[in-house]
N, C-alpha and C positions, 0 to 999 in steps of 0.2 A: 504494500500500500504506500504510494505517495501522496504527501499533500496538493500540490499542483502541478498537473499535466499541460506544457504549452504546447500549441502544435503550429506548427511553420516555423521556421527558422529565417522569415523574413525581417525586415529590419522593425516591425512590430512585436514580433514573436521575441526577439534578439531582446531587445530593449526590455517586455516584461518578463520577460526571466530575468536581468538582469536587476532590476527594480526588486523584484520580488528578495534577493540575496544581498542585494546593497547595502552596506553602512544607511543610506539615506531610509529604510524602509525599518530603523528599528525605532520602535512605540508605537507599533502598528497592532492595535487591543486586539486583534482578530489572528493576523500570524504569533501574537504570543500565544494568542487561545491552541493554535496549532500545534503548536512548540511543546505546548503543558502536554498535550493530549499521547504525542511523538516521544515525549521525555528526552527530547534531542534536539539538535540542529533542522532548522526548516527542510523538508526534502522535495526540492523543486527539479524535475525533470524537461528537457526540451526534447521535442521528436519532430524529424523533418525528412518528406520523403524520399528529397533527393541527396544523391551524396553533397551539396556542399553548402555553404551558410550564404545566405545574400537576399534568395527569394528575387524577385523583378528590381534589383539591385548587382548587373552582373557587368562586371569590369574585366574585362582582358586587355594583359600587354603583349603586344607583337615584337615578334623578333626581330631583336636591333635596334627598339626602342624603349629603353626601360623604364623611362620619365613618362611615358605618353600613356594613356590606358585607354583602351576602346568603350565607352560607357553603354552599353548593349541595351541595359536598362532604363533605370532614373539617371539622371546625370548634373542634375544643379538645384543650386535652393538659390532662395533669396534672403538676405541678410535680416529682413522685417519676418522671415517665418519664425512660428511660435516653436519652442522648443529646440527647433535642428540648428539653430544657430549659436545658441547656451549650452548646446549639447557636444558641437561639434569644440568648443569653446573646453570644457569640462574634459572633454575624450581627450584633448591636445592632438587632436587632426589637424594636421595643416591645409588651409585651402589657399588657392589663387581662383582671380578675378575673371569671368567668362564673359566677354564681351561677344554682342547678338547684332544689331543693327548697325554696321558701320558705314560710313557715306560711299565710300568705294565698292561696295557689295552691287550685287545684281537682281535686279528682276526680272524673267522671262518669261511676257505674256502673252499669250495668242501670239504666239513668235517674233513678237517684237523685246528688242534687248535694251535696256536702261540702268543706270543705278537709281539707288534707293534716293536718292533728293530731288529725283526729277518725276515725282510721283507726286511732286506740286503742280505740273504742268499739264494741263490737261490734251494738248495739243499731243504728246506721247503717251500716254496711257489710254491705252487701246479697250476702251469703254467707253459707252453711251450714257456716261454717269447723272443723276437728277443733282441738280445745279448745289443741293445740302450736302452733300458729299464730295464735290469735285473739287480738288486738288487738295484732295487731302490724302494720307497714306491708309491704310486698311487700319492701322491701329489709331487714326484720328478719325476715321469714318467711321468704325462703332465705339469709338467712345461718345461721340455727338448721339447719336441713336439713344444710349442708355441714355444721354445729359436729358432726353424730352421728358423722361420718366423722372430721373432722379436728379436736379441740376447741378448738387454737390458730388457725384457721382465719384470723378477721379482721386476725393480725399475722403473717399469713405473705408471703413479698416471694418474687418470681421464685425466687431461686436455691431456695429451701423449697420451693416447690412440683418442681421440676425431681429435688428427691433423694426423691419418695413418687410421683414419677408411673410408674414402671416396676411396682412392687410392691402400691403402693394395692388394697384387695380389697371388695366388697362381696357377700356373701352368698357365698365363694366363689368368684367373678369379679372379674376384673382390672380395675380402672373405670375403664382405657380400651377394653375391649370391652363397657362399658356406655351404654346411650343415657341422655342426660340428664334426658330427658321422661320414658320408664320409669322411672328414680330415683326421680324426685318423682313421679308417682303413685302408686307404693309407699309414701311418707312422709307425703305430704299430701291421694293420693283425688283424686278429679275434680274435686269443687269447689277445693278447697285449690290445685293447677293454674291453673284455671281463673283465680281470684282471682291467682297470679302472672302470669299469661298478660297478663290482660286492666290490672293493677294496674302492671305492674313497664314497659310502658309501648315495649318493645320484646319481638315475640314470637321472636326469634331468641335472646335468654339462656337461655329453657328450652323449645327446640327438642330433637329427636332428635339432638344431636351428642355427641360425644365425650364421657363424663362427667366424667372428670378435666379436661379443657382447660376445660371448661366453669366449673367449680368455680373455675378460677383466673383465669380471665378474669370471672368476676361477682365477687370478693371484691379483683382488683388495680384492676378499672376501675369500681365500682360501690358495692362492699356493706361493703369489708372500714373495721378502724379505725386511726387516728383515719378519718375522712369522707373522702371524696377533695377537693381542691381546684382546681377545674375555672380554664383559663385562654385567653383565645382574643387570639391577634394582634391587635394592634388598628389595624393597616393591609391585614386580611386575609389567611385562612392561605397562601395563593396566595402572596404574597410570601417565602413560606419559599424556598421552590426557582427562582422570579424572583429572587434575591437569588444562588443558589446558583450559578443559569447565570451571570448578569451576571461573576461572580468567576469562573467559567472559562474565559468566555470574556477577560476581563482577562489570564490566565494564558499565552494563545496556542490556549484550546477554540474547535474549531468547531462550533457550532448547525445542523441542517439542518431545517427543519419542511416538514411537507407529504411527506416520506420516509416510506413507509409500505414496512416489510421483508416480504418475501413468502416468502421462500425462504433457507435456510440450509444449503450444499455445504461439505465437505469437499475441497483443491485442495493438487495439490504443485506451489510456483514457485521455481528454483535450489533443488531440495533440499530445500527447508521446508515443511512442514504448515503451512496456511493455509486461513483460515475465507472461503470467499465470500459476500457477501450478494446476493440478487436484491431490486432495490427498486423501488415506481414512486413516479412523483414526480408529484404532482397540485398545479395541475388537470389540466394537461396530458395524464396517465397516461404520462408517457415513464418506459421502463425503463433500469435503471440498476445494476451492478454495483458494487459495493465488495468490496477483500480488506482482510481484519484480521488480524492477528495472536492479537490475545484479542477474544472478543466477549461483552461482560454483557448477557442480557436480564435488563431492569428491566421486565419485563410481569408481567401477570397470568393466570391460569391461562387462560381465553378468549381473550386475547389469542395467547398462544401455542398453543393450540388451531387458530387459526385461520393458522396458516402453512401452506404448502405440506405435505402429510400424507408426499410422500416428502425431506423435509426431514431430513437424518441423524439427527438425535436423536430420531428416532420408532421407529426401528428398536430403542432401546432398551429393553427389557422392566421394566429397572426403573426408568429414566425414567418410563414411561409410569403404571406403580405409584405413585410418589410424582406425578406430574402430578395423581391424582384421587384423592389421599389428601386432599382437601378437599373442602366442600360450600359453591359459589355463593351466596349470600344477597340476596335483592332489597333494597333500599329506596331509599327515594324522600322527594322533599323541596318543600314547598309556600311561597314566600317573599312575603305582602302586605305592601304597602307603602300608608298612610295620609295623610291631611293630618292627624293628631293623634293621639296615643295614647287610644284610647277605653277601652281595658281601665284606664285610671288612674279612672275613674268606679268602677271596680268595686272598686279597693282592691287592683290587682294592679300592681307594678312590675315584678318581673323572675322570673327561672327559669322553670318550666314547669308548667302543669296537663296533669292524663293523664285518656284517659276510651276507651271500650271502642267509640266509635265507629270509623270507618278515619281521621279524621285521627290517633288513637293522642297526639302527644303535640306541643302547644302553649308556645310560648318566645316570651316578650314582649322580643321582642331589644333595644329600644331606641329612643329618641327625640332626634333629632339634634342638637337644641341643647342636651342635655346631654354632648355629646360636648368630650372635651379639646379646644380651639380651635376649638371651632363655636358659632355666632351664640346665643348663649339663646334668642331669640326664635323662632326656625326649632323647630316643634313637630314637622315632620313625623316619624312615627313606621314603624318597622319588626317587622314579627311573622313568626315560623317558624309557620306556620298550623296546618302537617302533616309531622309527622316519621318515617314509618310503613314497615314493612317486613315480609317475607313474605306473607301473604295478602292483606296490607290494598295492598300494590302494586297488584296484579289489580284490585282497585275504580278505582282512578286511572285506570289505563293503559285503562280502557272510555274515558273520556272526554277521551281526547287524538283528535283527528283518525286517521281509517283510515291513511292514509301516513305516522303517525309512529310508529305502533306497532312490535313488536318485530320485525321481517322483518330478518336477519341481513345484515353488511357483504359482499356479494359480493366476490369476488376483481377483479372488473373496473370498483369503484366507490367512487371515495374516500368516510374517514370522514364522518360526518356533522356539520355545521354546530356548536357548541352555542352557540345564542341563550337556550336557557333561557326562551324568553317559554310564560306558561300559556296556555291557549285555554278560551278565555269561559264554557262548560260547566261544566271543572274550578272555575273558580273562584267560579262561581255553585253549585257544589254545596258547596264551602268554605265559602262565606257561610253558608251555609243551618246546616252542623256548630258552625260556630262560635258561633250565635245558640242553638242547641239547647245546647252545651257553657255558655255562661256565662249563659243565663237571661233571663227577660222584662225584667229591666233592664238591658239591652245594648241599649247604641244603636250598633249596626255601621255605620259609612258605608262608600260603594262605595272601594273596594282604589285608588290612583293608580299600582300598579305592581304586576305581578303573575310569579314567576318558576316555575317546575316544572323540576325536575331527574330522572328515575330515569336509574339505574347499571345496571339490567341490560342496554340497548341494547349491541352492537358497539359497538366491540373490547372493553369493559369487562366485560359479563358480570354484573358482578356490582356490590352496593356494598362489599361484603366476605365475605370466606370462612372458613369454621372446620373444623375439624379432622371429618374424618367417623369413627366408632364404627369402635373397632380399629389405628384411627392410633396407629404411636409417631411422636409428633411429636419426640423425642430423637433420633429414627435418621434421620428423611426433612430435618429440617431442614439438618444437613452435607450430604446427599448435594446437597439440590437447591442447593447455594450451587457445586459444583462436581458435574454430574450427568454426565459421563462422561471416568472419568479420566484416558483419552488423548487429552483435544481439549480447548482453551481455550477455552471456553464456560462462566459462568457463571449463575447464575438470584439476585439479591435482587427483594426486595416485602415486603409484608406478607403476602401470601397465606399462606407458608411463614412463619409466625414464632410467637412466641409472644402476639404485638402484633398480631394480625387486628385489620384497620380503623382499625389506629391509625398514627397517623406512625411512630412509636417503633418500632414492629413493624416498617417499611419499613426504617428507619432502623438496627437494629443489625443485622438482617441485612448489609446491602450495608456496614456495617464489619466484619464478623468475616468477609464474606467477601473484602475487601481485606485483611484481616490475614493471612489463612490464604492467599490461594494469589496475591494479588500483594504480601506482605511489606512491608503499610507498617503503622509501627509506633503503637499506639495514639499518636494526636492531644494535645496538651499541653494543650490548651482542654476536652476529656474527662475528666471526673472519673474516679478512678485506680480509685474503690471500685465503680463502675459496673458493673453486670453484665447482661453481654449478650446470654446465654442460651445454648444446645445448639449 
């Protein structure tokens, strides 16, 4: 018997286990009720299905550049996010600065090539724009759109937006039972869309989701002012939660990898309600029983999907209601690796150019000898080729081999491998984007290292989730941090947060959900003004 079973080893999972063992978590009336009962040391277990710690946190270095890491997964926060900036602060992570939109970068629309300042110009930008939009850039055309609704809009921060999202109304309707894409086509027309869609460089911002989450998630992660200031690990984000396990297990945590949870019972031993787990443990497939006391799924919506369907917590109706109060998101991630940085011929150092093809949006990540402690000399260079998601998936995933496409994790077959290597097709149709994207003076040489990532494969589902039209995301977020109230089972991620896709979303959940129902008391390393959401 252990006290708490956490399952995923993503950077949620990572973090409450870690919380759970920490110095920070002692006076916590509930882990000492633990303690009395154990007559010992807390016994906090983590179990995770794949061999390695990270979850949609997965960083690879390429050979011959040891400073650079492929961010496959999550790859940046911003300095204003709750928690992962106090945390990264606490870890002794070192980050450096990611810079996004620089004036030298490129747009490529309807096959017309520009940089990004001349997207004041309406004369080049190859839209039929409504006179409220034009000449303005995708990120100054819908921050106007939200200004009709909200006018303080770009200086509004989490807890703002949390006290107008119950009431908010447009035309009459509640605008969280408004779809976001309907919104803006009301305001800006099909082109005006269109020009967002294809402009703004990810088609999931103004997708049919939730309008109010929507609104607040383009203006906290995107649009709003001053500018966001984007910042990425610079030992790789992966190190966030390898950092987190190392210190749990320090603590007295057990790691299990290759445990893949299958089934989740309800069991009474001397008198106590206790949680069992059915697990197999690969390669082997041998099964495997654990009892918990508490058990956190640190999963994502898919992942928990895919448990045993007579698994007690299925039986719940309004479990099941807030399980699919969110919408799956595809994207996917294309990472070459160079012997030079060639895009420095074209006058492009860093951030990204966007363009209406399916690579969608292009990040000159870096060249290793300008790396802190790396050789000058060493030119090799690293590029995010293709950073694309929703439709533009589909295009990809044609050109991955038949046997690695999307056919779901059967119950009787451990997760899948993640090598990350791309297959010669994919990257030969990247070549070919990429020569179109930056013009007849590009001189592209062949990739020396080539990675592909998509997130919708088993057990992940997805790369991130948002809130589906109708969602109050105020009332499903408590519920699913403790989703039925006489069983110790709880659910953090970012799925359920106000942080979809981002660390920080992962990240206050699984603290407000150890605040609220295992009593440990906000962390002294946590800034006090910190607000952590519903």
């Amino acid at each position: 018997m252990i006290d708490v079973a956490v399952i995923g080893a993503g950077v949620s999972g990572a973090y409450a286990a870690w919380r759970l063992l920490g110095p920070e978590a002692e006076g916590s009336s509930m882990l000492d009720d633990l303690r009395r009962r154990r007559r010992g040391p807390l016994a906090v277990s983590l179990f995770e299905s794949s061999g390695r710690i990270g979850g949609r946190l997965f960083s690879v270095t390429p050979p011959g550049m040891p400073h650079l890491h492929a961010e496959l997964g999550g790859m940046r926060y911003l300095s204003s996010h709750p928690v992962v900036a106090d945390l990264v602060d606490h870890l002794g992570l070192p980050s450096v600065p990611f810079p996004v939109d620089e004036p030298k970068n490129l747009a490529y629309l309807r096959q017309r090539r520009f940089t990004l300042p001349q997207f004041a110009d309406p004369k080049v930008v190859p839209y039929e724009l409504p006179t409220a939009i034009r000449g303005k850039t995708p990120d100054e055309a819908l921050l106007s759109v939200i200004e009709r609704f909200f006018p303080d809009a770009a200086s509004m921060d989490h807890q703002a937006w949390d006290k107008v999202k119950a009431t908010a109304r447009a035309d009459g309707r509640k605008l969280y039972d408004v779809g976001f894409w309907n919104l803006l086509l009301d305001a800006v027309g099909q082109e005006g869309w269109n020009f967002l869609d294809d402009g703004f460089g990810y088609g999931a911002v103004v997708a049919n989701v939730n309008a109010i989450e929507a609104m607040e998630a383009s203006v906290a992660d995107f649009v709003g002012s001053p500018p966001p200031n984007y910042l990425l690990l610079r030992d790789g984000y992966q190190t966030m939660p390898e950092e987190l396990v190392r210190r749990f297990m320090a603590e007295g945590g057990d790691v299990h990898l290759h445990h893949q949870v299958r089934r989740i019972d309800r069991e009474t031993v001397d008198g106590e309600e206790v949680l069992k787990l059915a697990l197999t443990v690969w390669p082997a497939g041998r099964p495997l029983t654990v009892r918990a006391r508490h058990v956190i799924l640190a999963m994502p919506q898919r992942s928990i999907e895919l448990l045993d369907p007579d698994s007690f917590l299925f039986s719940s109706d309004q479990f099941l209601s807030d399980l699919g109060s969110i919408i799956p998101r595809p994207a996917s991630k294309l990472f070459l690796g160079y012997d030079r940085p060639w895009w420095e011929d074209l006058g492009l150092r860093a951030g990204r150019s966007v363009t209406d093809l399916p690579l969608r949006q292009v990040y000159y990540w870096g060249v290793e000898g300008d790396q802190t402690g790396a050789d000058p000399a060493n030119r090799n260079a690293l590029l995010l080729a293709s950073y694309n998601d929703i439709s533009d998936v589909e295009f990809w995933n044609e050109l991955l081999p038949h046997p690695n496409r999307l056919a779901p994790v059967a119950q009787t077959r451990p997760p899948r491998p993640m090598d990350a290597v791309a297959p010669g097709a994919l990257v030969d149709e990247a070549q070919r984007q990429l020569r179109e994207l930056h013009g007849p003076d590009a001189r592209i040489p062949d990739p020396t290292a080539a990675y592909f990532q998509d997130w919708v494969q088993d057990p992940y589902g997805a790369a991130y989730h948002f809130w589906q039209v109708g969602a109050k995301s105020w009332e499903v977020m408590p519920r699913m941090r403790h989703p039925l109230p006489d069983a110790n089972l709880y659910v953090c991620g970012s799925a359920w947060s106000t942080g979809q896709g981002w660390v920080y979303g992962a990240l206050t959940q699984a603290e407000l959900m150890l605040e609220e129902h295992f009593r440990l008391a906000r962390p002294t390393w946590l800034s006090p003004s910190a607000y952590l959401g519903s």
